[in-house]
C-alpha positions in Angstrom: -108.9 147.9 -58.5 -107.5 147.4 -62.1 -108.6 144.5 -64.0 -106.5 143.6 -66.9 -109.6 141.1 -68.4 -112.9 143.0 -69.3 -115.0 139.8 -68.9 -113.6 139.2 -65.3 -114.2 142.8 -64.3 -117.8 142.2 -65.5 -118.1 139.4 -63.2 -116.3 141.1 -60.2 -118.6 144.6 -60.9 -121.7 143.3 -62.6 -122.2 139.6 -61.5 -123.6 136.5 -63.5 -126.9 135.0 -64.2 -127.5 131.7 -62.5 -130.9 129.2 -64.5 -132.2 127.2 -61.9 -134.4 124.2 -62.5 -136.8 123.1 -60.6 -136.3 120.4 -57.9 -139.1 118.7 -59.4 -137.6 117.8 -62.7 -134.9 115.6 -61.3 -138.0 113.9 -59.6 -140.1 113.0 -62.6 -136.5 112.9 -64.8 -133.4 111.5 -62.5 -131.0 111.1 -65.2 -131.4 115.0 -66.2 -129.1 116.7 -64.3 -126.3 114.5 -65.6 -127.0 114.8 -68.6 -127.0 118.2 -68.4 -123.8 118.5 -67.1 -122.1 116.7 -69.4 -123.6 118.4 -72.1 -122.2 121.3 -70.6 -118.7 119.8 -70.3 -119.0 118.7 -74.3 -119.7 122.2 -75.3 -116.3 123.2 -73.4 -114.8 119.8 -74.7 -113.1 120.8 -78.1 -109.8 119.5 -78.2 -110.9 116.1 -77.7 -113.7 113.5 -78.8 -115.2 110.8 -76.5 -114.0 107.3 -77.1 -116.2 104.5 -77.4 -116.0 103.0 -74.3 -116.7 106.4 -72.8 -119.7 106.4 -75.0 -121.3 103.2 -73.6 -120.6 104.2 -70.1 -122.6 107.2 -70.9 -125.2 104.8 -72.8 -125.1 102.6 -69.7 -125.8 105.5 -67.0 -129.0 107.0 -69.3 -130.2 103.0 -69.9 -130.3 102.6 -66.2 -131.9 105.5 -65.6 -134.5 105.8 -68.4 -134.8 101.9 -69.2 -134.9 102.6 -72.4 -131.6 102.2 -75.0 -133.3 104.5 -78.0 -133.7 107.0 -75.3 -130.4 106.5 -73.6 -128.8 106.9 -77.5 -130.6 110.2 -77.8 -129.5 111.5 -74.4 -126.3 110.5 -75.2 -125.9 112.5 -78.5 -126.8 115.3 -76.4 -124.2 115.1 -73.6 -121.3 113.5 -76.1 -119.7 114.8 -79.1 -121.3 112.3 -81.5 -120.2 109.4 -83.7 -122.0 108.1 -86.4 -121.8 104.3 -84.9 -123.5 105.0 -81.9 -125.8 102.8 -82.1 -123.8 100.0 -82.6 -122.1 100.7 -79.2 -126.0 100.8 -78.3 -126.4 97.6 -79.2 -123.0 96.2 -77.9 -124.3 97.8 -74.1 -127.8 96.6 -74.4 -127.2 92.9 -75.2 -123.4 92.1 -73.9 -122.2 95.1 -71.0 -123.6 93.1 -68.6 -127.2 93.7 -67.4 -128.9 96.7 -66.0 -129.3 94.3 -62.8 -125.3 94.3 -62.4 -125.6 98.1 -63.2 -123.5 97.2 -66.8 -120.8 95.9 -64.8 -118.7 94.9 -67.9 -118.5 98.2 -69.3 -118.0 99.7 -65.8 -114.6 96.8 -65.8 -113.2 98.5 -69.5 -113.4 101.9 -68.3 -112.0 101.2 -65.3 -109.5 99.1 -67.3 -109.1 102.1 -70.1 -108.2 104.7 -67.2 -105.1 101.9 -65.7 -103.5 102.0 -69.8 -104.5 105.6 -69.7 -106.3 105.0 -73.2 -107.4 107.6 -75.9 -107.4 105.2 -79.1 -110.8 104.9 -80.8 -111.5 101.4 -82.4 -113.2 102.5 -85.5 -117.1 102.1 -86.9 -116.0 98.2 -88.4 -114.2 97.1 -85.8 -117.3 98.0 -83.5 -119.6 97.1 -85.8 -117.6 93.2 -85.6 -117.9 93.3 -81.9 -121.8 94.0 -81.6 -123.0 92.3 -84.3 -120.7 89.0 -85.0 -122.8 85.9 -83.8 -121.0 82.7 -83.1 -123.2 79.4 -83.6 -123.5 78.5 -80.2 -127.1 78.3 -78.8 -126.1 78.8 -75.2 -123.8 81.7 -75.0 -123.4 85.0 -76.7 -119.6 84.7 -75.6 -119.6 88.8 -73.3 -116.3 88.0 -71.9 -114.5 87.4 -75.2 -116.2 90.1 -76.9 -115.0 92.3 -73.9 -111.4 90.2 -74.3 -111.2 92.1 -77.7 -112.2 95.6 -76.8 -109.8 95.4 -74.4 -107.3 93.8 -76.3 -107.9 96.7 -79.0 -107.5 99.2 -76.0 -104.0 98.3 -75.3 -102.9 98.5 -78.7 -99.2 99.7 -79.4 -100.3 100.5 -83.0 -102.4 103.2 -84.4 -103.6 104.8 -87.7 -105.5 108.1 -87.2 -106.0 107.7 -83.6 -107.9 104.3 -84.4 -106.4 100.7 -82.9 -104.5 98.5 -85.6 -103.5 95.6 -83.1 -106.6 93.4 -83.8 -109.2 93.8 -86.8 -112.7 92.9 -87.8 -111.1 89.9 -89.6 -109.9 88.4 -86.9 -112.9 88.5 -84.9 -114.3 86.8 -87.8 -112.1 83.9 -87.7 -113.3 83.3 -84.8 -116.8 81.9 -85.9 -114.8 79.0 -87.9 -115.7 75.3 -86.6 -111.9 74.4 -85.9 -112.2 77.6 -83.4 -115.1 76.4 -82.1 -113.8 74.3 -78.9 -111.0 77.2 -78.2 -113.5 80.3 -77.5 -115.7 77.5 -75.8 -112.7 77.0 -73.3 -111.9 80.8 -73.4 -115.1 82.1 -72.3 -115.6 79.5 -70.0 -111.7 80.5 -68.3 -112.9 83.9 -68.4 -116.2 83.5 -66.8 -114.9 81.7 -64.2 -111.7 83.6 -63.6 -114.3 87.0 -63.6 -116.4 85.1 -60.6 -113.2 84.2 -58.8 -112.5 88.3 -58.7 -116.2 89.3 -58.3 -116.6 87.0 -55.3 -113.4 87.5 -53.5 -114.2 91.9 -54.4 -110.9 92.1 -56.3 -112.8 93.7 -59.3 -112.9 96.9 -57.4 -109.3 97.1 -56.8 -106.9 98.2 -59.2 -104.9 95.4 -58.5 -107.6 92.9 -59.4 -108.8 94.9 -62.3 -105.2 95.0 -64.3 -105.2 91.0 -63.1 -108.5 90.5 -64.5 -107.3 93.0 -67.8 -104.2 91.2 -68.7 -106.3 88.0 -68.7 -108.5 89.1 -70.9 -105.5 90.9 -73.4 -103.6 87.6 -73.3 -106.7 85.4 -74.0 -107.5 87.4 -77.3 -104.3 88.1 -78.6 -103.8 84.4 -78.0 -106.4 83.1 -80.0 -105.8 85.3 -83.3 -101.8 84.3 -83.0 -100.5 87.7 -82.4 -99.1 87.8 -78.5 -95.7 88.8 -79.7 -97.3 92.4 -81.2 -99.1 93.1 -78.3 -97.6 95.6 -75.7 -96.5 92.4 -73.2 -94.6 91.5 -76.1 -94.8 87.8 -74.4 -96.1 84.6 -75.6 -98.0 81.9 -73.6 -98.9 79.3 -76.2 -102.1 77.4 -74.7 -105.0 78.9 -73.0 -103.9 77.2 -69.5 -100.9 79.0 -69.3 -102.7 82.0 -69.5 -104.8 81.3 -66.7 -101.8 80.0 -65.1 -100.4 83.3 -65.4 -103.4 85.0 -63.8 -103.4 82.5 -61.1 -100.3 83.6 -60.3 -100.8 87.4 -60.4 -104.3 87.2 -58.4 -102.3 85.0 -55.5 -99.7 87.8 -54.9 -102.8 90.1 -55.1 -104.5 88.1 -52.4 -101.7 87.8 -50.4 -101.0 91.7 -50.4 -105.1 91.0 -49.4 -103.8 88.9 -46.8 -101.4 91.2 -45.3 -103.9 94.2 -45.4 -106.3 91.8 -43.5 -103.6 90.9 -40.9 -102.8 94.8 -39.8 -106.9 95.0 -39.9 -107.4 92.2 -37.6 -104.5 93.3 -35.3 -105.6 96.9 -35.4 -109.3 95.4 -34.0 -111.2 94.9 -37.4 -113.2 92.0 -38.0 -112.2 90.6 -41.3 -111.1 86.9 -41.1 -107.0 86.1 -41.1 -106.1 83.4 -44.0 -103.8 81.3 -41.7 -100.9 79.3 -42.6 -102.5 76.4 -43.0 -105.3 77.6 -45.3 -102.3 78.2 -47.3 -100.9 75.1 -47.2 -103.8 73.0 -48.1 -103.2 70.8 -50.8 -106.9 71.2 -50.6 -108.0 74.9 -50.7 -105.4 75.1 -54.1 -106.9 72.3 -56.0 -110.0 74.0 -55.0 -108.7 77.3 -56.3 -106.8 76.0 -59.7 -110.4 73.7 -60.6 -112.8 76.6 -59.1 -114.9 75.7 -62.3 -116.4 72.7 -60.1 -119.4 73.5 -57.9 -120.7 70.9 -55.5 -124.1 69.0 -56.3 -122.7 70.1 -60.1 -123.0 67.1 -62.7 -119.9 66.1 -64.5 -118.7 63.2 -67.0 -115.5 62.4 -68.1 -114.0 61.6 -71.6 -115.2 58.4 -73.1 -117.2 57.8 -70.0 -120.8 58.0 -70.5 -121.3 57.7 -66.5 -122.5 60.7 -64.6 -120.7 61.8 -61.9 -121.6 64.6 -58.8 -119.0 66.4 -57.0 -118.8 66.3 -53.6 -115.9 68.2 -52.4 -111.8 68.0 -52.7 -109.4 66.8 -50.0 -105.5 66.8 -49.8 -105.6 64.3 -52.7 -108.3 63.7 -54.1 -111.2 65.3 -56.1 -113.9 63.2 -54.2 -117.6 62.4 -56.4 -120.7 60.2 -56.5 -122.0 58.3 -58.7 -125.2 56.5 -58.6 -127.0 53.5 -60.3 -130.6 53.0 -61.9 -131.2 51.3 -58.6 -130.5 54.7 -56.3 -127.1 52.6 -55.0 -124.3 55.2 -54.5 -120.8 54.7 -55.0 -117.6 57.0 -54.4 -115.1 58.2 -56.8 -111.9 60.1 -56.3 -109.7 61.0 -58.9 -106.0 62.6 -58.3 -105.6 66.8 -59.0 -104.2 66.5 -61.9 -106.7 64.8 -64.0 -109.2 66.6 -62.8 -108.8 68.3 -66.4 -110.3 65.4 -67.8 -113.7 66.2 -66.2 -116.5 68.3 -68.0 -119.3 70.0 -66.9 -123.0 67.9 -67.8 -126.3 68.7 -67.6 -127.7 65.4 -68.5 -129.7 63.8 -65.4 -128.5 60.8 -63.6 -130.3 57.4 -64.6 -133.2 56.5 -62.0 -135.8 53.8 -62.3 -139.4 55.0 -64.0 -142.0 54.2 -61.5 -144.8 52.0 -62.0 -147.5 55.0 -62.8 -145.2 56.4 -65.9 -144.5 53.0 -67.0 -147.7 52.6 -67.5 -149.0 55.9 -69.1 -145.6 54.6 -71.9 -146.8 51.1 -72.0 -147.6 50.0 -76.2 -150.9 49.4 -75.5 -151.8 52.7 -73.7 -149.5 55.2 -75.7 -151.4 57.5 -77.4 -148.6 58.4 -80.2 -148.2 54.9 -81.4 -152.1 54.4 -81.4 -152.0 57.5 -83.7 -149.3 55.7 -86.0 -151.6 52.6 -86.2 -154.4 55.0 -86.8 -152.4 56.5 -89.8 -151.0 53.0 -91.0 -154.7 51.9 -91.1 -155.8 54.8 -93.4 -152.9 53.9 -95.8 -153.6 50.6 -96.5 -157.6 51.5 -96.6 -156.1 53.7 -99.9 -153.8 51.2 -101.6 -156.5 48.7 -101.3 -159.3 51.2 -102.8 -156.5 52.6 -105.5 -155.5 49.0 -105.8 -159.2 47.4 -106.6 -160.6 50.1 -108.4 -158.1 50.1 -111.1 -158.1 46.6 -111.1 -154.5 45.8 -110.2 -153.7 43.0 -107.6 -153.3 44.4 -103.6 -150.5 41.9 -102.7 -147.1 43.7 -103.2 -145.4 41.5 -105.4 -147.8 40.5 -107.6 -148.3 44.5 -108.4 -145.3 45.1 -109.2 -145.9 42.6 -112.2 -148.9 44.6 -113.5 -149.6 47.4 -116.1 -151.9 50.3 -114.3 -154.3 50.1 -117.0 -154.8 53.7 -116.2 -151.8 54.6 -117.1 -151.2 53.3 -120.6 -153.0 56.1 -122.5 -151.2 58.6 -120.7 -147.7 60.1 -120.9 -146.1 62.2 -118.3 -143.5 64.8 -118.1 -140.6 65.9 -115.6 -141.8 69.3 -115.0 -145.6 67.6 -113.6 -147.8 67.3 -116.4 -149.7 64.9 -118.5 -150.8 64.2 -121.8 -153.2 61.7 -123.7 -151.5 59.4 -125.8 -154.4 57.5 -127.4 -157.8 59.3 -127.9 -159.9 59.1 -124.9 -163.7 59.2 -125.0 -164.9 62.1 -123.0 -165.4 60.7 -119.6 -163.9 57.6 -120.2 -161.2 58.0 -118.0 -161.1 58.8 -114.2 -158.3 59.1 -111.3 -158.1 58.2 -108.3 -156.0 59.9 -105.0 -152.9 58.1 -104.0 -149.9 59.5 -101.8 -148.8 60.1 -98.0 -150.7 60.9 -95.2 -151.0 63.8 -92.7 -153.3 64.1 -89.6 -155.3 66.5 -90.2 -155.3 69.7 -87.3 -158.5 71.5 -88.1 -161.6 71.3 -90.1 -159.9 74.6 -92.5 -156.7 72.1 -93.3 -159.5 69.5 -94.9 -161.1 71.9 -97.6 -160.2 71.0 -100.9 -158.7 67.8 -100.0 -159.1 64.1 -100.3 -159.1 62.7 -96.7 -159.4 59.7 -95.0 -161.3 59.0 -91.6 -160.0 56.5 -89.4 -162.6 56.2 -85.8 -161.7 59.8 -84.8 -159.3 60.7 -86.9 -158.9 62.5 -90.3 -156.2 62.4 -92.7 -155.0 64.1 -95.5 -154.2 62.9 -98.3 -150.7 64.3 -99.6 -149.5 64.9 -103.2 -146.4 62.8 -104.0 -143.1 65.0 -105.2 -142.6 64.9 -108.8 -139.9 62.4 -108.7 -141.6 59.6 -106.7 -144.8 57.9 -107.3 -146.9 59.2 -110.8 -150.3 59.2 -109.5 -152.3 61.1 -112.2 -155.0 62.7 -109.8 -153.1 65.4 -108.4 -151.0 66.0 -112.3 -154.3 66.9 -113.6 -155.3 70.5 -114.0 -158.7 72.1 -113.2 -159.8 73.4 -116.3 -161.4 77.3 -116.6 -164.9 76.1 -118.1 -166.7 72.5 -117.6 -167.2 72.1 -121.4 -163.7 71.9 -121.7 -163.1 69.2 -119.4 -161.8 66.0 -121.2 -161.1 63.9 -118.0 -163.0 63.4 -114.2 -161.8 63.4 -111.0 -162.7 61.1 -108.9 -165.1 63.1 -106.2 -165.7 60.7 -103.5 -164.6 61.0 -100.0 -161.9 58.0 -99.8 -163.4 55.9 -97.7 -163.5 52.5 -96.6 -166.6 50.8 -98.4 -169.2 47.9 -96.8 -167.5 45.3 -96.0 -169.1 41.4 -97.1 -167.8 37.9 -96.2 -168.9 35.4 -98.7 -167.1 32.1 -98.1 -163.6 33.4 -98.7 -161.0 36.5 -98.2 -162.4 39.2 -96.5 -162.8 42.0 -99.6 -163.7 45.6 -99.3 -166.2 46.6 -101.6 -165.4 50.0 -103.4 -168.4 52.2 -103.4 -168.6 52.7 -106.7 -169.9 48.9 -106.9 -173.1 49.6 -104.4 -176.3 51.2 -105.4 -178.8 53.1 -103.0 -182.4 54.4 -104.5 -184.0 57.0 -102.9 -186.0 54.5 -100.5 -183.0 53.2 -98.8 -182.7 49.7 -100.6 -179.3 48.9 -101.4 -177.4 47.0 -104.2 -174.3 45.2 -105.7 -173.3 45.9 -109.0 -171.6 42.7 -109.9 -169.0 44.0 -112.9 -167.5 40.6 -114.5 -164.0 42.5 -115.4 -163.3 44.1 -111.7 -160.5 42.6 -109.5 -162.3 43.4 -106.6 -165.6 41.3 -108.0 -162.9 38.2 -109.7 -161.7 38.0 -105.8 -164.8 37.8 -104.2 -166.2 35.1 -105.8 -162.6 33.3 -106.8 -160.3 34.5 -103.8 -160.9 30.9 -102.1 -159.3 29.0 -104.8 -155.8 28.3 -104.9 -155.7 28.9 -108.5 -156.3 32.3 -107.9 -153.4 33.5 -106.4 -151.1 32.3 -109.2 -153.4 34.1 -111.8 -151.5 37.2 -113.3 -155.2 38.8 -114.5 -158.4 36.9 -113.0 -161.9 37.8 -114.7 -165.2 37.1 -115.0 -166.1 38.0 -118.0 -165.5 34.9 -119.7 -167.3 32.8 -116.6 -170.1 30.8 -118.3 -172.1 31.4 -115.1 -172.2 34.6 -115.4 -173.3 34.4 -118.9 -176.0 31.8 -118.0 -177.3 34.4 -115.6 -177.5 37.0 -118.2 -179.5 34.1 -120.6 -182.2 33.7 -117.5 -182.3 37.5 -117.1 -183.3 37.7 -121.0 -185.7 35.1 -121.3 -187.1 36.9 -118.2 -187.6 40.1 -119.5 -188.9 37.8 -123.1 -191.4 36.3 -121.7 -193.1 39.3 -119.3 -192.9 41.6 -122.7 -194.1 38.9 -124.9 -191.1 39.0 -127.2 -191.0 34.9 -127.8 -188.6 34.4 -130.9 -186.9 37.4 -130.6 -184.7 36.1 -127.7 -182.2 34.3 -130.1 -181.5 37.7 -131.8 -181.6 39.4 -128.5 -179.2 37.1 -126.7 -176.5 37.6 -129.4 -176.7 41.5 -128.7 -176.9 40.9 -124.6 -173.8 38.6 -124.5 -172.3 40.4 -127.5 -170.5 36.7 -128.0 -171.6 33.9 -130.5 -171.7 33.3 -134.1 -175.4 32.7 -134.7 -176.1 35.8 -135.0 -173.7 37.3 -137.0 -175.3 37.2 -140.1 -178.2 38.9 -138.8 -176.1 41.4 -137.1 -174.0 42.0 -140.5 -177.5 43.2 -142.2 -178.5 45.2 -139.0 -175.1 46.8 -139.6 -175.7 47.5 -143.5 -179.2 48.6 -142.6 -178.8 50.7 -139.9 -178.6 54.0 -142.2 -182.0 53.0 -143.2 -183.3 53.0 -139.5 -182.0 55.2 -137.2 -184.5 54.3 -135.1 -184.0 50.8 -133.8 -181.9 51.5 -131.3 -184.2 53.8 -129.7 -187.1 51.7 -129.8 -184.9 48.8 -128.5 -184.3 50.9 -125.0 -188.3 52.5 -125.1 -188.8 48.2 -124.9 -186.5 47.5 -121.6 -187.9 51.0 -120.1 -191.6 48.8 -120.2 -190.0 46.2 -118.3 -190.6 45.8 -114.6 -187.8 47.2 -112.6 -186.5 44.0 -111.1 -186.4 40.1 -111.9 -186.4 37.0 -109.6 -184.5 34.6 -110.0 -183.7 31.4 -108.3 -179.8 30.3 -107.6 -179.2 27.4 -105.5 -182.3 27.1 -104.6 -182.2 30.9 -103.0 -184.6 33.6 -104.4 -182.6 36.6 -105.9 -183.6 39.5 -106.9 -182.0 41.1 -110.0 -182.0 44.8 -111.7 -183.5 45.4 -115.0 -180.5 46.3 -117.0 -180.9 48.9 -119.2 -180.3 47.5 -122.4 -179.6 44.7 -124.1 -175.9 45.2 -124.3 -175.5 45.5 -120.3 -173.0 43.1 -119.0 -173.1 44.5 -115.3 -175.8 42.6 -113.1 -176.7 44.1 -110.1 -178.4 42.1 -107.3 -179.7 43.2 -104.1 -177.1 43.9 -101.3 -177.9 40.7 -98.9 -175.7 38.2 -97.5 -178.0 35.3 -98.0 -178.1 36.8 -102.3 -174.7 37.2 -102.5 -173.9 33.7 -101.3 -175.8 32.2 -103.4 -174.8 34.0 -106.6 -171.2 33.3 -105.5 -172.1 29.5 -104.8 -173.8 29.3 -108.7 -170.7 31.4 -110.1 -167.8 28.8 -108.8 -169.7 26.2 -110.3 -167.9 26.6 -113.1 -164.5 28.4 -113.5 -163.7 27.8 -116.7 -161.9 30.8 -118.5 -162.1 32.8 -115.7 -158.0 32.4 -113.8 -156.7 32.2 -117.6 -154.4 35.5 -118.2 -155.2 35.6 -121.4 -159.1 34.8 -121.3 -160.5 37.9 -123.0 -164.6 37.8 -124.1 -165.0 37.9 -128.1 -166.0 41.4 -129.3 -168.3 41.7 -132.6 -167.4 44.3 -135.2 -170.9 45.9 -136.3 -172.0 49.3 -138.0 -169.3 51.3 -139.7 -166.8 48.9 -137.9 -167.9 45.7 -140.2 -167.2 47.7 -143.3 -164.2 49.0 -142.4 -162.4 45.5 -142.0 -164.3 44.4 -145.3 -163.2 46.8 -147.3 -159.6 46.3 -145.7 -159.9 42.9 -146.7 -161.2 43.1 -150.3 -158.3 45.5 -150.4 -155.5 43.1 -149.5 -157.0 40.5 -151.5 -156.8 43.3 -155.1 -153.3 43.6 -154.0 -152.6 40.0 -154.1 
């Protein structure tokens, strides 16, 4: 036998070499011999490159099998001549083909679709890129059958470049996430979803006929929404989405009736399959049914303008028949004609039913546990703007503060960008903030470190910085300086909390803490300070005078200063001091005019002897630590101040005390609800010769 080939007279003569693999590897590996195959049919393949959609159903097959898409990319690479977007069409398979559960059945549908137009156009790297990647801002759909729409739409392109598809672009899938499009691929996907299930349930999907229904659906919805029906292949235009589905109404009733005819010869021939009879195709019924296949029985549904809610029962020759039901569980029957059946849209709002007793109840004001949070929080807030209020000495009520100058404040200036500055020269010390701002419940015991909080029963809050343009609160401006020596202001450390409260015959005042006293064995005590708001409405809240006073004070209360003569001649008399009380006096009240002659020559002596001072406190040390006195015919028990000059006076913390230091202080009000009642100050030392040399100097320019 002559053989005109050499290789085939090899073969005939010589034979061929056959690898076999193992059984067992398609066991542990199922997808291998397939992938192996078509890697052997790529390395033949060289007049022609896979297309995309042949790509995912190649990604699709290795996905199911290896459940994997990273593997099922690398498989793929292997078996296909590669692209260098694979794994975009990765991603487009993994998250919009259609589910490994429905065995990709969306990507199965386009290559079905891509073998009936007999396609070989690629799409191109952006276009695919759009498809996998665009997301529209919708929450509950990722929109698979209008992405699909536009593959197949790009499929059945009469216009090329390069073998790649010029009918629709990457900008037009982009117009598409525009809020005026919003509504239209809303309607869209929800025609195409439910035209999709119409096929799938009746089997038409796996038909040609069904498939080229289903694909000219699709084509006509894309081109339809980017304006450009006239350049597709069809050449024809529909104008409005419910022509289109008109259209495939249409084309899937001859279908079924070619169905229909096939199940006739079936049925006569002995097969089982049911026979649509001539009056299944003459309900009025079964159509309406059909055309509106988008409502489902025991579905929900409102119409336009219409907040009722309204569950579809079924359709007669008419009619599209719901229910709709009351608070009370009373039903009543709707029907509304076929052709505004339109108007209805799908809900998934509940319908309105009576709470029972039990969650009325748990909801009730007085057991809900979110509002007794709220009151909780509302408590802590006006425990801070009463401590903020009274410790700097400005007026709680909200109107009245609004009238007065944070004293705080004055020597300070503050700047846009959050900082602050001294204006005046401050004393070292001599100032101190305090925390005000919003509140936040505090989660965990970590959250509170560092900050100021506020505890309500069982609750902590934290006390929140307010933004630079709203309220100036100074505390949280301040800085934290590097070293302590360089510190020119204080913080005010203490836990914000509410202080002891005391009733004394009038408005019910909480006490800052800073005003009580505790020594080491327990015994408390009030520090009555003559110029603090809180102190002026303890003992002068009652009076009606009081609330029209724009600054009340004690300081200029002749009680008060009457108690400070008794605490003297006190502290005289158990020292043995007689005749130097007079001189005294003048430096405890720091007021009068006796003793300003005898001040004026302290003054120009005191260069002379430095000491004085010194051995004035060494003499108040050597007095006992407290005095009794009697008030209203109560004992009371007094503090030793420390010196002379002292115009605090602390008494022991007890209600019977306190009432009847506040009884002997209201004796006599005089000078103390006067706005402009100010105590008398005493220039002495360098001070005194400073104004009498500034007087002998305006007198020499006279």
């Amino acid at each position: 036998m002559q053989y005109k080939d050499k290789f085939f007279q090899e073969l005939c003569t010589e034979g061929w070499k056959w690898r076999v693999v193992c059984c067992e590897a398609e066991a542990a590996c199922p997808w291998l011999p397939s992938m192996l195959q078509a890697s052997a049919n790529s390395t033949n393949l060289v007049s022609k490159n896979a297309t995309e959609i042949e790509v995912a159903a190649s990604l699709a097959y290795h996905f199911g099998m290896t459940k994997n898409m990273q593997t099922a990319i690398d498989t793929t690479k292997a078996a296909l001549p590669n692209i260098s977007y694979m794994n975009s069409v990765g991603h487009y398979v993994q998250h919009f083909g259609g589910g490994d559960k429905g065995g990709f059945e969306l990507i199965a549908f386009l290559q079905q679709l891509s073998k009936s137009f007999g396609h070989s156009l690629f799409l191109g790297e952006e276009y695919m890129d759009a498809l996998a990647f665009t997301r529209f801002s919708d929450p509950s759909s990722t929109y698979p059958f209008l992405r699909a729409s536009f593959w197949a739409a790009a499929m059945s392109s009469p216009k090329s470049a390069d073998s790649i598809s010029k009918l629709v672009t990457k900008s037009d899938i982009e117009k598409l996430k525009g809020t005026n499009m919003k509504t239209q691929i809303k309607t869209a996907e929800t025609l195409l979803s439910l035209s999709w299930n119409l096929l799938s349930n009746t089997g038409s999907l796996h038909e040609k006929k069904g498939v080229r229904a289903m694909g000219h659906m699709m084509i006509r919805t894309a081109l339809l929404l980017v304006k450009k029906e006239a350049k597709g292949k069809e050449g024809k235009t529909f104008g409005t989405l419910q022509k289109v589905h008109e259209a495939f109404t249409a084309e899937v009733g001859d279908g079924n009736a070619a169905g229909a005819a096939t199940t006739a010869e079936s049925s006569e021939s002995g097969g089982e399959l049911r026979i649509m009879s001539l009056q299944d195709t003459a309900s009025a019924a079964i159509i309406a049914a059909t055309s509106n296949s988008w409502l489902k029985v025991g579905a929900r549904y409102v119409q336009k303008d219409n907040p009722a809610i309204y569950e579809f029962v079924g359709m007669d020759n008419v009619d599209g028949i719901f229910k709709l039901a009351d608070a009370w569980g009373t039903d009543y029957t709707l029907r509304i004609p076929h052709k505004d059946l339109r108007n209805m849209r799908a809900t998934d709002k509940k319908v309105p039913a009576l709470h029972s007793a039990e969650h009325v109840a748990r909801r009730r004001v007085d057991s809900f546990m979110t509002l007794e949070e709220e009151v909780a929080k509302a408590t802590a807030l006006t425990m801070l703007f009463n401590f903020y209020s009274e410790l700097l000495g400005i007026m709680s009520r909200v109107i009245e503060c609004a009238q007065q100058v944070d004293e705080c404040l004055v020597d300070l200036q503050f700047t846009s960008d959050g900082k602050v500055y001294a204006a005046n020269n401050i004393k070292k010390f001599a100032l101190k903030v305090f925390p005000m701002g919003m509140l936040s419940k505090s989660k965990n015991a970590a959250d509170e470190k560092g900050k100021v909080v506020i505890s309500v029963a069982t609750d902590n809050f934290i006390v929140q910085p307010p933004k630079n343009d709203r309220c100036i609160v100074p505390f949280f401006w301040v800085g934290q300086c590097s070293e302590e020596g360089l510190a020119n202001m204080e913080h005010f450390q203490t836990k914000v909390k509410v202080g002891e409260k005391q009733l004394i015959d009038g408005p019910e005042v909480q006490i800052p803490k800073m005003l009580i006293q505790e020594d080491s064995d327990g015994q408390k005590w009030f520090k009555v300070r003559p110029s603090h708001y809180a102190i002026a409405k303890l003992m002068l809240g009652h009076l009606e005078e009081f609330k029209n006073c724009r600054q009340p004070s004690l300081a200029a209360s002749p009680q008060i200063a009457e108690i400070r003569k008794m605490l003297l001649d006190k502290i005289t008399t158990a020292l043995g001091l007689a005749g130097a009380a007079e001189s005294e006096q003048d430096d405890f009240f720091g007021q009068g005019n006796q003793g300003d002659d005898a001040n004026a020559k302290a003054a120009d002596g005191l260069e002379e002897d430095e000491q004085t001072p010194k051995r004035r406190k060494l003499t108040y040390q050597k007095a006992p630590p407290t005095i009794n006195l009697e008030l209203g015919g109560i004992a009371c028990t007094f503090k030793t101040p420390a010196t002379g000059r002292e115009s605090d006076i602390i008494v022991m913390l007890d209600a019977k005390q306190l009432t009847a230091l506040a009884d002997y202080v209201i004796q006599d009000t005089s000078g103390c609800l006067q706005g402009d009642a100010k105590r008398t100050y005493k220039r002495t030392g360098q001070y005194r010769k400073v104004r009498q040399n500034s007087q002998e100097f305006e007198q020499g320019d006279e």
